[in-house]
C-alpha positions in Angstrom: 25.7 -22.6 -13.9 26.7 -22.3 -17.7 29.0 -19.9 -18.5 26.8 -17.5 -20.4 24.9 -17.6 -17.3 28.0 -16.7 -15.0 29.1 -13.8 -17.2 25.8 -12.3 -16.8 26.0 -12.6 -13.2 29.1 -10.8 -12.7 27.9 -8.1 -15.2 25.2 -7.9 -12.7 27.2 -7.4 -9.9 29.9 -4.8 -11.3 27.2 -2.5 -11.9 25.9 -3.2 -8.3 29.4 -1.9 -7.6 28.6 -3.1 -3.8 31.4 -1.6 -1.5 31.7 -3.6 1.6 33.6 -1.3 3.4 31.4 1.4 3.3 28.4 -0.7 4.1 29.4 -2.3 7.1 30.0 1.5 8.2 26.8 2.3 7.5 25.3 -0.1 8.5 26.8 -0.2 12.0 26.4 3.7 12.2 22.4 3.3 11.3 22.0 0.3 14.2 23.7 2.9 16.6 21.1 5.7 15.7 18.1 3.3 15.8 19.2 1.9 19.2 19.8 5.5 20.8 16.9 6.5 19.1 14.7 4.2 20.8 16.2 4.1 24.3 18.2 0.5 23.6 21.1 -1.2 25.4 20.9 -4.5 23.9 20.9 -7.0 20.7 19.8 -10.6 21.0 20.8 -13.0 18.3 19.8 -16.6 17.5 23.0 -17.7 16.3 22.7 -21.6 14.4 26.0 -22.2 13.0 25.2 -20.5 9.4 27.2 -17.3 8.1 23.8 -14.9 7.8 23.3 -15.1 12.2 27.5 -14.6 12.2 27.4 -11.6 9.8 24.7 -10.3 11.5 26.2 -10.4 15.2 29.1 -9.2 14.1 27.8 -5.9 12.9 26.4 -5.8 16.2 29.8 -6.3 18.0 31.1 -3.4 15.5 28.6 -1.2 16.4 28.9 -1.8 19.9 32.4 -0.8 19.5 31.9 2.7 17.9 32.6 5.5 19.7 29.2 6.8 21.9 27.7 3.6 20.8 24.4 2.9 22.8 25.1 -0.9 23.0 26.5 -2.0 26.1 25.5 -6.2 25.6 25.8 -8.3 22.4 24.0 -11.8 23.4 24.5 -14.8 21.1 22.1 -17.7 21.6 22.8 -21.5 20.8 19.3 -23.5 20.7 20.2 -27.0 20.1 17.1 -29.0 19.6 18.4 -32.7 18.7 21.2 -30.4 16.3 23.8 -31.7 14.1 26.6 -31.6 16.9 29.2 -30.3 14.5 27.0 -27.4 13.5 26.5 -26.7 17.1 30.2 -26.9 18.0 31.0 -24.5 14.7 28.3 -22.5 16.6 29.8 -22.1 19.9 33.6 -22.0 18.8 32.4 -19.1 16.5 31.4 -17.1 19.6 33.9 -18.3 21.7 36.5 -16.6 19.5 35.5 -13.6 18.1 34.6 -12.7 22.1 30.9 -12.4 21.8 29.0 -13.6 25.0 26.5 -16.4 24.8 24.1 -18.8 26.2 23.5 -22.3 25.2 20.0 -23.1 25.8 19.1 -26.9 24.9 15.4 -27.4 24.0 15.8 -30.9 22.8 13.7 -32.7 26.1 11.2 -29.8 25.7 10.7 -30.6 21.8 10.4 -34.2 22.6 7.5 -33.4 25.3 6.0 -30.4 23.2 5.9 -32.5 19.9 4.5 -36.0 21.3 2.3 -33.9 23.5 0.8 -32.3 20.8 0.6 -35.4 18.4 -0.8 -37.1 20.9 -4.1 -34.9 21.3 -4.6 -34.9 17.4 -3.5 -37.8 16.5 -1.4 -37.4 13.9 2.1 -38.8 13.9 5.4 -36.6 13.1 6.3 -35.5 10.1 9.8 -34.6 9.1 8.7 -31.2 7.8 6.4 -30.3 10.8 9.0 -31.4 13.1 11.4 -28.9 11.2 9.2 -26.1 11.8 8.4 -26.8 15.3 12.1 -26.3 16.0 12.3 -23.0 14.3 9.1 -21.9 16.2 10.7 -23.0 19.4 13.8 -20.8 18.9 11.7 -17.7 18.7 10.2 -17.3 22.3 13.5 -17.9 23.9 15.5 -15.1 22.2 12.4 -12.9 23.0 12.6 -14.5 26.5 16.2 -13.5 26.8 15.8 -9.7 25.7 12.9 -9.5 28.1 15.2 -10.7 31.0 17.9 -8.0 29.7 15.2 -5.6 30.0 14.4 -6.1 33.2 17.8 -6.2 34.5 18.7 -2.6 33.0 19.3 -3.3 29.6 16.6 -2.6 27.2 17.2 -5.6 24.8 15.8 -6.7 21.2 16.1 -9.7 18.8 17.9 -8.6 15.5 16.8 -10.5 12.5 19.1 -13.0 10.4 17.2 -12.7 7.0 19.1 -11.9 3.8 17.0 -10.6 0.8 17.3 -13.4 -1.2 15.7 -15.8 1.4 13.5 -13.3 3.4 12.8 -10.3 0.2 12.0 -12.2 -2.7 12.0 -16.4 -1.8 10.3 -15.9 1.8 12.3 -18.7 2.5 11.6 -17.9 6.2 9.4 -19.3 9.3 7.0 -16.5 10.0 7.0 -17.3 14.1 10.7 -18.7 13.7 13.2 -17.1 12.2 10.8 -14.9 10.6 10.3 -12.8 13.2 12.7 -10.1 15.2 12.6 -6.2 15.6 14.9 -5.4 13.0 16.8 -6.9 10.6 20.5 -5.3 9.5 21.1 -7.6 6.2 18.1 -7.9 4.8 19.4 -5.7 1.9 22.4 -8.2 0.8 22.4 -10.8 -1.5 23.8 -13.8 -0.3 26.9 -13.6 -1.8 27.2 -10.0 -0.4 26.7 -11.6 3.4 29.4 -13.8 2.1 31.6 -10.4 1.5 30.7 -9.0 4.6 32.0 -12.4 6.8 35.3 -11.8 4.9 35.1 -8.4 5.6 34.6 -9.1 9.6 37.5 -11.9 9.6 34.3 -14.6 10.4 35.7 -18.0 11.1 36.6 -20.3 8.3 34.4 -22.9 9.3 31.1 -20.7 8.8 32.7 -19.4 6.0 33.4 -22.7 4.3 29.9 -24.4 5.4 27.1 -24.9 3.1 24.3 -23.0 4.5 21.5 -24.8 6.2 18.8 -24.2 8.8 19.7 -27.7 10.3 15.8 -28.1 10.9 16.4 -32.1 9.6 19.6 -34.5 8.9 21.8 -33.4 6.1 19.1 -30.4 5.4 21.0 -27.6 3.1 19.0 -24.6 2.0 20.2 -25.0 -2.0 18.9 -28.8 -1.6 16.0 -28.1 -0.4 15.4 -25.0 -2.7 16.6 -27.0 -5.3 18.8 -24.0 -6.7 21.5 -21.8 -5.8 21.9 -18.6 -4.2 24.1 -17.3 -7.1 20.9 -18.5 -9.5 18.3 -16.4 -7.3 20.5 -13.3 -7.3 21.0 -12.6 -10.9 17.4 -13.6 -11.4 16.2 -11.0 -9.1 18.2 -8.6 -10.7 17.0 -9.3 -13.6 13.8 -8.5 -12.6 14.1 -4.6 -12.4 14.3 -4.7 -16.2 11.9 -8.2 -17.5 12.6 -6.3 -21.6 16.1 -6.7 -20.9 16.0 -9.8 -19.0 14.2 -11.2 -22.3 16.2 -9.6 -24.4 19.4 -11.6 -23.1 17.6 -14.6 -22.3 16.9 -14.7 -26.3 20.8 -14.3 -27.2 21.6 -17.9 -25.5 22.1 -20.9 -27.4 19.2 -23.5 -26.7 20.9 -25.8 -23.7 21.9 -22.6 -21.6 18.3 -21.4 -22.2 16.7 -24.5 -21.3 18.9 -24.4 -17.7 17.9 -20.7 -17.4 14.1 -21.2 -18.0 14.5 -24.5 -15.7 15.7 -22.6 -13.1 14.3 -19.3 -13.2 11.0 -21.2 -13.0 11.7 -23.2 -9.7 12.4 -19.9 -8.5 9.2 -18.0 -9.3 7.3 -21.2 -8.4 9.1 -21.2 -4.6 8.6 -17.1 -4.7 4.7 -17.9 -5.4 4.1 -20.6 -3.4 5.4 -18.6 0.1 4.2 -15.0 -1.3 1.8 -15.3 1.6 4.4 -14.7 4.0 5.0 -10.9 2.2 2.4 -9.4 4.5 1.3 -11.0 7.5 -0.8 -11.8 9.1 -3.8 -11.3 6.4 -6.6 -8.9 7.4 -10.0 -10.3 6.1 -11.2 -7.0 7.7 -15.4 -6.2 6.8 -15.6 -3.1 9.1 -12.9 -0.2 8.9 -12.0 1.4 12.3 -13.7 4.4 11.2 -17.2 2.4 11.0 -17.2 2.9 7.2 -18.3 0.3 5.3 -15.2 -2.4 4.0 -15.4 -3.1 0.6 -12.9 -5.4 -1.5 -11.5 -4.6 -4.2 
């Protein structure tokens, strides 16, 4: 990132003023009310490793520990599915010392079966990117599994969300039956260098703090690789876009190689914000009939 570029960045974020402190308050206070709220003893989180599923169930272990808190079980799930085994052990240690109670549920012999089974009836062999998803689809039921069996056992359980706004608000860099879907999501309105400020905050593990972040789906997969920018990149360029004038107006004061790196850039961004904008509202209604029996017209 040039310089110019950089400087902007932390323009943007001193006026963001965002006070960790107070948000992680907030935050815990508002999960509180929406659990008590809605008659709710329990959080489920898919935990992989990465500091976005840390941050987020350590909110819930603050929350729990609030005074008149309705939480009485903050579950952590491992799903290793032919995982990087560091990842996994950075997973589990993660839990093991900041207290939070888990389960490590291996799915690797039921991908294996799933997959070829499946291959097998179309006839289509795997594919890296396929296989990927299938593991993120996996991961889904199980969590859902796991609050259903809280349920039923006295604790009315849900699956909180690991999506940060960068990846899930404006990239929809997210599985829609994988990791894109949960009952509620707590940091959806961070940017992912705020998550990063909250794991401070919550004295998260140095390991997660010091790992590049990656949704392990393939060997050596990293989100910025596969993005093919960086976080820091998506965040000032979404900031950006509450004002596009102004955003043109600075864009026109840099000299022509920090330019040509900001136009490079911003456009991979649009071009991945485009290409998954389908996932913004889903699933897609091609409705022709309203419920009221009124004619559906298009517009």
């Amino acid at each position: 990132m040039k310089p110019a570029i950089r400087a902007k960045l932390e323009e943007i974020r001193q006026k963001r003023a965002f006070n960790v402190e107070d948000w992680v308050n907030k935050k815990c206070e508002l999960l509180n009310q929406y659990m008590r709220k809605s008659g709710l003893k329990a959080t489920v989180v898919n935990v992989s490793g990465g500091i976005d599923s840390a941050v987020t169930i350590l909110l819930c272990q603050k929350a729990a520990t609030l005074p008149d808190s309705p939480i009485k079980k903050v579950l952590g799930i491992i799903q290793p599915i032919h995982s990087t085994s560091h990842i996994m052990s950075r997973a589990e240690e993660f839990l093991i010392e900041k207290k939070i109670e888990y389960a490590n549920v291996d799915q690797s012999a039921v991908y294996d079966l799933l997959s070829k089974t499946v291959e097998d009836c179309l006839k289509y062999p795997n594919a890296q990117f396929a296989g990927g998803m299938l593991k993120s689809y996996m991961r889904t039921p199980v969590a859902y599994y796991a609050a259903q069996l809280l349920s039923s056992n006295g604790l009315p359980a849900i699956v909180i969300g690991t999506g940060n706004y960068d990846e899930d608000g404006y990239l929809y860099y997210f599985c829609k039956p994988g990791d894109g879907t949960s009952d509620v999501q707590l940091i959806h309105d961070l940017h992912k260098s705020e998550v990063f400020a909250v794991a401070r905050y919550l004295n998260c593990t140095s390991k997660i703090l010091d790992a590049p972040p990656s949704a392990d789906l393939w060997d050596a997969q990293t989100d910025e690789g596969e993005l093919g920018f960086s976080y820091d990149f998506c965040e000032l360029y979404v900031e950006l876009l509450h004002d596009k004038a102004d955003m043109d107006k600075w864009v026109a004061t840099l000299d022509e190689e920090t330019r040509q790196q900001w136009d490079h850039v911003a456009q991979k961004i649009e071009t991945t914000h485009r290409r998954n904008s389908h996932k913004e509202v889903w699933p897609v209604n091609l409705d022709i009939i309203c419920p009221t029996g009124k004619q559906y017209v298009p517009k």
